[in-house]
Residue, then its C-alpha position, 0 to 999 in steps of 0.5 A: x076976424x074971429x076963427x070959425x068954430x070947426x077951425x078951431x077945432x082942426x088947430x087944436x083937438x079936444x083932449x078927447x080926441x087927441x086921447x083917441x088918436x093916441x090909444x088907436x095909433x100903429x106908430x104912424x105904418x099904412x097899408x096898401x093891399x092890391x090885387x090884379x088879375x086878368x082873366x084870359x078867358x078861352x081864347x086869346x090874341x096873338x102879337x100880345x104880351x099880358x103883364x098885370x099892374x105892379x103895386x108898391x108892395x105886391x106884383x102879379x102877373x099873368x100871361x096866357x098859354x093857348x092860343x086860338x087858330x083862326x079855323x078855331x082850333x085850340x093849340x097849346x104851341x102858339x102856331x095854328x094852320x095857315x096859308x100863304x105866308x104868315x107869322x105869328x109870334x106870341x111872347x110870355x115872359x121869356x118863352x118867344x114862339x114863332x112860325x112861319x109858312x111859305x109854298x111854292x108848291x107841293x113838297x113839304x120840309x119841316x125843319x124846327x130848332x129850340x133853345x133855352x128860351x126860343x122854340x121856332x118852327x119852320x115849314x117851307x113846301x118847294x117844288x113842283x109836284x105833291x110826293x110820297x103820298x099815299x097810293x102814288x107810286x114813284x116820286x114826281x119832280x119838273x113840269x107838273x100842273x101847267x096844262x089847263x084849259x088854256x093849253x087844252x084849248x088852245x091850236x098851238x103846241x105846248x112842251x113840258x117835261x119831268x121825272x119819275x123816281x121809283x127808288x128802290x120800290x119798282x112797280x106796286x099794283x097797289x099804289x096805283x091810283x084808280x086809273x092805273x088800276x084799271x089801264x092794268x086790269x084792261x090791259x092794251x092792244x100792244x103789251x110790251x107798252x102797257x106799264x109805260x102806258x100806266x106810267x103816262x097816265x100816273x104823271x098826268x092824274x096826279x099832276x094835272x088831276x087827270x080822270x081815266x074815261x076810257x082804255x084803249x081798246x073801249x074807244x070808238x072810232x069811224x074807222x075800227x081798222x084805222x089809228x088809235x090813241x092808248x087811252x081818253x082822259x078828261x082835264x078840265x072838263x075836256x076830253x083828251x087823248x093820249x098817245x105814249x112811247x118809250x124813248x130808249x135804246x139798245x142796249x138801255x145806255x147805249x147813245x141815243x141820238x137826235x135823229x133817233x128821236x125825231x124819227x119816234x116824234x114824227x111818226x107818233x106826231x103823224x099818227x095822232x093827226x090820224x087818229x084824231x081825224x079817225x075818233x067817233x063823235x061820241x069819244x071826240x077828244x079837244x086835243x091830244x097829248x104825246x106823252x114820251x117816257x124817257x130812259x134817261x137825261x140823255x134821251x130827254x136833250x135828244x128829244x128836245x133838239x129833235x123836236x125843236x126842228x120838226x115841221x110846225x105842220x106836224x106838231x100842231x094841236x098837240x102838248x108834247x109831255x116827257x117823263x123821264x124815269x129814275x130809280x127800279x124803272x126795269x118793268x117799264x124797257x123790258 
């Protein structure tokens, strides 16, 4: 079969062309150029590792440096806001960065480590209770927000208890919350229980974000003569009556037994039936707190016992909350 021209042609080159391929020849050498790039534009996603293709002669690479927060804030470290519990981790060559957040409440610990190559935060928020904020006085641990509307509401009788530390600070006017403020600038019918009274109503605004209404002496009642309660607040939209005492001995160390404590509890625990029969209808209250200041632990097992065998009559419709105090507390036995 005869070959076709353009065959012929590829088999054996024309002595032009062979001249051409010899004067235009490297030795035989190819080049490959390759660029790759990869533009992470404002904002990039975390769980990623960005590695750009590798060519035979040429590897570039690029990785990125902020992350974007879901709030939207542009962070340089890789950890933005959070809630609950998450983790985050971002890897760019060597460098690993990770964080992570869990809350159980309201005190807040940041600890963070870094090596060579690794940086890790760590917040963990424990405890019960916010502290060392600005304008609260004395540092809260135990019981804190456990009393809603369930509890306010409801015809049984509740038991919670905590602490106060003041350290070294003692009592500041200045770090009051606005209630405080006013229970001092009032003042009371009874002076001598006046900063255990401002003590009662710190524990409940900043536990259980308590609104100072009214002070003792602005409430009104059928009987003007008849029993009183120390101050009305309002938690959940309720209106609640509170009634404090001090729980302490002389001297402040001294033992301080059972039968002491039941003797404070049912007189402050009858007297509050009292006034709550004795309230005027406009500054009615759902239900009242007895709110005990404690001197010490001492005074805390004491109460407890004592309370646990009282007559259910007497402890009715009424939250029994005991702070027990810590550190400069001075200003509140003398």
């Amino acid at each position: 079969m005869p070959v076709p021209a353009l065959a012929r042609l590829l088999v054996r080159p024309s002595p032009v062309l062979a001249l051409l391929l010899a004067c235009g020849s490297d030795g035989g050498a190819t080049t490959t150029e390759s660029a790759s790039t990869t533009d992470s534009g404002s904002s990039t996603t975390h769980d990623a590792t960005t590695t750009s293709p590798t060519t035979s002669t040429t590897s570039t690479s690029t990785t990125a440096s902020d992350t974007t927060t879901s709030t939207g804030e542009l962070t340089d470290t890789g950890v933005g806001p959070s809630t609950g519990t998450t983790t985050e981790d971002l890897t760019t060559g060597d460098l690993t960065t990770s964080s992570s957040t869990s809350s159980t409440g309201d005190t807040t610990t940041t600890t963070g480590s870094t090596t060579d190559d690794t940086t890790t935060t760590s917040t963990t928020s424990t405890g019960d209770a916010t502290t060392d904020e600005p304008g609260q006085l004395g540092e809260l641990s135990g019981d804190c927000g456990l009393i809603d509307a369930m509890e306010l509401e409801s015809p049984d009788p509740f038991v919670f208890s905590g602490a106060i530390d003041f350290a070294m600070v003692g009592y500041d006017y200045d770090l009051l919350t606005p209630g405080g403020q006013q229970i001092y600038d009032a003042g009371n019918l009874n002076p001598g229980s006046l900063y255990s009274e401002i003590v009662a109503y710190e524990v409940l605004a900043r536990c259980e974000q308590a609104a100072l209404l009214k002070t003792e002496g602005t409430i009104t009642y059928t009987n003007p003569m008849g029993k009183k309660t120390d101050f009305l607040a309002e938690i959940d939209g309720l209106k609640i009556g509170v009634s404090v005492v001090r729980a302490v001995g002389f001297p402040k160390d001294a033992p301080w037994t059972v039968a002491q404590a039941e003797t404070i509890l049912k007189g402050k625990l009858s007297d509050i039936l009292v006034s709550s029969a004795n309230v005027a209808p406009a500054d009615a209250w759902t239900k009242q707190i007895l709110s005990v200041v404690a001197y010490g632990p001492m005074h805390l097992e004491s109460l407890l016992a004592a309370y646990e065998g009282l007559d259910p009559a007497i402890k009715a419709d009424t939250i029994l909350v005991i702070t027990v105090t810590d550190g400069d507390d001075a200003f509140i036995y003398n």
